[in-house]
Structure formats: structure tokens, C-alpha cells
C-alpha positions as CSV (number, residue, x, y, z in Angstrom):
1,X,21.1,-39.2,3.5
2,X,20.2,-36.6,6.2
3,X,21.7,-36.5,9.7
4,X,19.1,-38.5,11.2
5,X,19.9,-41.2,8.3
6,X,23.6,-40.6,9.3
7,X,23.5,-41.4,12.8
8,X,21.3,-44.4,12.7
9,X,23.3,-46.0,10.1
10,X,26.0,-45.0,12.4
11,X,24.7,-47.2,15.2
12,X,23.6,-50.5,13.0
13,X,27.5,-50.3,12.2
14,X,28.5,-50.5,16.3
15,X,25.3,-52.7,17.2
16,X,27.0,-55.0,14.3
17,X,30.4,-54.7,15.1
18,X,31.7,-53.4,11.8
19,X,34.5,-51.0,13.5
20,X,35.8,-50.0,10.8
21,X,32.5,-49.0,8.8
22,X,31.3,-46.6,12.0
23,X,34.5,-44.8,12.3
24,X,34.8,-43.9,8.5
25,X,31.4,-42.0,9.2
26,X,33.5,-39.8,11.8
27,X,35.2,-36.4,10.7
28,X,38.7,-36.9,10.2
29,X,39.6,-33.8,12.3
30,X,37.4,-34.8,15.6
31,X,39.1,-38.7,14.9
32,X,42.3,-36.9,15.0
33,X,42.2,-34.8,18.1
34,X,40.7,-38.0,19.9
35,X,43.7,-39.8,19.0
36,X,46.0,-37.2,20.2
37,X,44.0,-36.4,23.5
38,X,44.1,-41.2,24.0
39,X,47.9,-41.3,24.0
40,X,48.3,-38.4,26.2
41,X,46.4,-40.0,28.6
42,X,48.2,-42.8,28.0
43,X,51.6,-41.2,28.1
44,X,50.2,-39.4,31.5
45,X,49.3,-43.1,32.9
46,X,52.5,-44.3,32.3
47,X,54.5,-41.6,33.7
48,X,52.8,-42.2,36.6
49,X,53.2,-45.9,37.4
50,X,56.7,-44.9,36.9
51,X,56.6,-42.8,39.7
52,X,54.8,-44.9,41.9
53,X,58.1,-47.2,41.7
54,X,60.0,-44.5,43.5
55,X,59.9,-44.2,47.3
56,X,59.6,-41.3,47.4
57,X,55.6,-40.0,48.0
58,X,53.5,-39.3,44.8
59,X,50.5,-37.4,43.4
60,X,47.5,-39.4,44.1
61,X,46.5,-39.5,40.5
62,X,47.4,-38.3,36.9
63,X,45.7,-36.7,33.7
64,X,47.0,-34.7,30.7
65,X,46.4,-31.7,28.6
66,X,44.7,-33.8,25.4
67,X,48.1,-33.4,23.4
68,X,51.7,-35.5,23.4
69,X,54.4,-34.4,22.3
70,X,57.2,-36.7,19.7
71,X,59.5,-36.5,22.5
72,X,57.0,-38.3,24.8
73,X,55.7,-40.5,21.8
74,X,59.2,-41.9,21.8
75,X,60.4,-42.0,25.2
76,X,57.5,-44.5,25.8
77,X,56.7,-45.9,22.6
78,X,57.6,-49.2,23.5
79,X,55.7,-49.9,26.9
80,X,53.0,-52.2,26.2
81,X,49.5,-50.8,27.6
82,X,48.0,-53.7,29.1
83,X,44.1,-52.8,29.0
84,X,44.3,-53.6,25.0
85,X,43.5,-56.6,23.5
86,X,47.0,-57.9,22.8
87,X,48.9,-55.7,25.0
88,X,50.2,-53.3,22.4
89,X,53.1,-51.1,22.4
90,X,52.5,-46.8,22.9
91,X,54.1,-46.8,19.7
92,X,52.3,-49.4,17.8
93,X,48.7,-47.4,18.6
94,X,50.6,-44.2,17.8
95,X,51.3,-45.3,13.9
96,X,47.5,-46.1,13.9
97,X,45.9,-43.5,11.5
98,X,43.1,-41.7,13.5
99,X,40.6,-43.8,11.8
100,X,42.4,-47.1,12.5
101,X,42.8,-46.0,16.3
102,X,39.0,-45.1,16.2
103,X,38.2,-48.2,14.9
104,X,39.9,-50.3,17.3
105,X,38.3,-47.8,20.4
106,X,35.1,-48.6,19.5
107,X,36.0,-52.4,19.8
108,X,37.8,-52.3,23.0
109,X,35.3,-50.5,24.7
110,X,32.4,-52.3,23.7
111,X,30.2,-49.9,22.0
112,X,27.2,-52.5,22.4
113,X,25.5,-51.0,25.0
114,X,23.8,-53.5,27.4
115,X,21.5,-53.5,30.4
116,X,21.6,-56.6,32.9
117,X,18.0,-57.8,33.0
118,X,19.1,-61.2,35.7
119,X,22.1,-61.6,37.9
120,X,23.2,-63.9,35.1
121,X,21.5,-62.1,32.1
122,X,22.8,-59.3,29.9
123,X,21.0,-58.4,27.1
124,X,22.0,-55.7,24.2
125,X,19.9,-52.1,25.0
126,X,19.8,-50.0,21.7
127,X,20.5,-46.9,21.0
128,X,16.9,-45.3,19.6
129,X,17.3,-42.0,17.5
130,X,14.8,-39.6,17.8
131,X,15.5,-37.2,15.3
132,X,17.1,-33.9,14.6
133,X,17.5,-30.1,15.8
134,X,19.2,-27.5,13.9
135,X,21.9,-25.7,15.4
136,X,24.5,-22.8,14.8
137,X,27.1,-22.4,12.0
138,X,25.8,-25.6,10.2
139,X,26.1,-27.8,12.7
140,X,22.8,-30.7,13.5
141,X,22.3,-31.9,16.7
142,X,21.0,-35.5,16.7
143,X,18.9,-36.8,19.5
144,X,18.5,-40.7,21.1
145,X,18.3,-42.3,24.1
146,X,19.0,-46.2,24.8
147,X,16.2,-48.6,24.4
148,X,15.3,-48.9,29.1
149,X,17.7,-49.3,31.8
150,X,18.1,-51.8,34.5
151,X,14.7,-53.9,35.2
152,X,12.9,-51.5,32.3
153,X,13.5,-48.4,35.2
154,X,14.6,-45.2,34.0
155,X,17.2,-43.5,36.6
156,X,15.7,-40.7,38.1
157,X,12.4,-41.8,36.7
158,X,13.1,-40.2,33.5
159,X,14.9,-41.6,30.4
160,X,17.9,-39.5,29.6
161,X,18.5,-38.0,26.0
162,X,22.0,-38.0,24.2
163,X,22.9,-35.8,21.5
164,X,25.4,-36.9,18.8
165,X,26.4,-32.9,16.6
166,X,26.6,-33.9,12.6
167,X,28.6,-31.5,10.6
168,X,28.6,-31.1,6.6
169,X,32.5,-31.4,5.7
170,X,33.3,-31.6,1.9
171,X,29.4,-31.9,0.5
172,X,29.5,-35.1,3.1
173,X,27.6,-34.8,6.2
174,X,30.3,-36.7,9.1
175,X,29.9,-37.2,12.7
176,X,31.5,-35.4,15.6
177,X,32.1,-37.0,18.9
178,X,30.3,-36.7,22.4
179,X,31.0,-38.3,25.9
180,X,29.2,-41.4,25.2
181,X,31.4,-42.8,22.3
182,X,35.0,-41.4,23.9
183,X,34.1,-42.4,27.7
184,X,34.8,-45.9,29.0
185,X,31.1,-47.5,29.4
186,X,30.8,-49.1,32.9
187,X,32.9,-51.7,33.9
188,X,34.8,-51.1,30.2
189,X,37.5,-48.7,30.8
190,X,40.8,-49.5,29.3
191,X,42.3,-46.9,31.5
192,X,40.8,-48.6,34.9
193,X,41.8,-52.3,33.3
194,X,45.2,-51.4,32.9
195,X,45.2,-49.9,36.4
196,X,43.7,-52.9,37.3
197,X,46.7,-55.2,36.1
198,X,48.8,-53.7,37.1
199,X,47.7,-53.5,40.9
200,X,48.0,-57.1,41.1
């Protein structure tokens, strides 16, 4: 199996919903450090509705450095984060192994990507892979774009490529992570959706 191979067998698994299946196929290391950089966001988020309860006035937002500390871990590990299916607890997503937390990312956020062809009409828009580039120090840069926008348009009139980096780890070739599979998709965000609840 090349990286071309890798990746597209990558997508069937998210197109198909099998979670589980497409997160196996990511390095353990980039799973890891995604878990780690979630629950500091999360622990970030919480902090800060906390502080909006005070009278006193506030920063108008939050964010975090991409790590959380034990201390943090348990000082919030049982507020539920409402934006999750089920309303889990900081600490239950904490004692997910990077793979499990993965997993359950990709099916929160959706990972079917879709374009709305009607006002009442949403139809799935594939990812297309269009093959492979060779880049520094081992690493493989694999190209594709999704199968047409809104009403078959492309924005700014041109159809905009993604790249997904492969990496050989232990004679296995394993995917690393870009923006596309780690940033909320429109109108998916489990960071806005908790935000969301919890402004009403």
C-alpha cells in the first residue's frame, strides 16, 4: 500500500463512518498531541465561563497553549462539556486513549463533508485524491480536493487543493493531521455548540 492507497482508504473509512477504522490509520504520536492540544482548549473554555459568572469585567475570549496540565485535568474533570453527544465529563474524554478520542472527533464533527445543492437539499461532497508528492526527511504529501462546492461553483473560481503528510513509522506508512480533519467543519464546531448552550 502506498500513501496514495493510504489516504484513500483513509477517506472510504470517514465517507463510511467506521471511526474507529480511520483513526487506527493515524500516527499514534500526532493522535496524541491532538488529544492533549482538545482538552486544553477545553479546559481554556471552561475556565472561562467560569469567569464570565463573576461581575467583575472579563477577557472577551479564551484559547490555550495545546497542553493541560494533571492539576487542570482534575480540577475540571467532572464538568460535563455539553457540545458532545451525551454530555460527557472532562474527565471521561481524558481516560480516552488518543485513538479512542480520535475516533469519537471524527464522529462528532461530522467528517462527511457535504455541499447544500437546495434550501432543503444536502448532499455528501467527496473528498477526490489526486495523488502524491515527495517531500523532506521521508515524509509524502498527499493531494485532494472535494468533489464541487455550492451549486457545482468553485470559490474564487478555482477548486482549492488539500494536502494530508504520510509518514513511514515502524515499516507502516501512518497519517499525520492537517487543518481539515482537527478544525470544526462549518456549522459543526463542538466548541461553538457548547458556547452555543450555554448562551441560552
Amino acid at each position: 500500500m502506498n500513501a496514495t492507497d493510504l489516504v484513500t482508504h483513509f477517506f472510504h473509512a470517514l465517507d463510511g463512518g467506521a471511526w474507529t477504522e480511520a483513526a487506527a490509520l493515524v500516527d499514534s504520536d500526532e493522535a496524541a498531541r491532538f488529544q492533549r492540544s482538545q482538552l486544553s482548549q477545553f479546559v481554556s473554555f471552561l475556565a472561562y465561563r467560569d469567569r464570565l459568572k463573576n461581575s467583575q469585567p472579563q477577557a472577551s475570549g479564551f484559547g490555550s497553549n495545546g497542553e493541560v496540565s494533571s492539576d487542570d485535568l482534575d480540577r475540571y474533570s467532572s464538568r460535563e462539556l455539553p457540545g458532545f453527544k451525551g454530555s460527557p465529563t472532562l474527565g471521561a474524554l481524558a481516560a480516552l486513549s488518543p485513538a479512542e478520542y480520535l475516533a469519537r472527533h471524527f464522529g462528532e464533527q461530522r467528517m462527511v463533508p457535504c455541499r447544500r445543492v437546495s434550501e432543503k437539499e444536502v448532499i455528501p461532497a467527496p473528498r477526490k485524491v489526486l495523488g502524491e508528492l515527495p517531500g523532506p526527511d521521508g515524509w509524502i504529501y498527499v493531494l485532494y480536493m472535494y468533489d464541487r462546492f455550492e451549486a457545482g461553483k468553485w470559490p474564487a473560481g478555482a477548486p482549492h487543493v488539500q494536502v494530508l503528510p504520510v509518514r513511514r513509522v515502524d515499516s507502516a506508512l501512518k497519517l499525520a493531521l492537517n487543518d481539515d480533519l482537527t478544525a470544526a467543519l462549518p456549522g459543526g464546531g463542538l466548541m461553538d455548540d457548547m458556547i452555543g448552550q450555554e448562551s441560552h
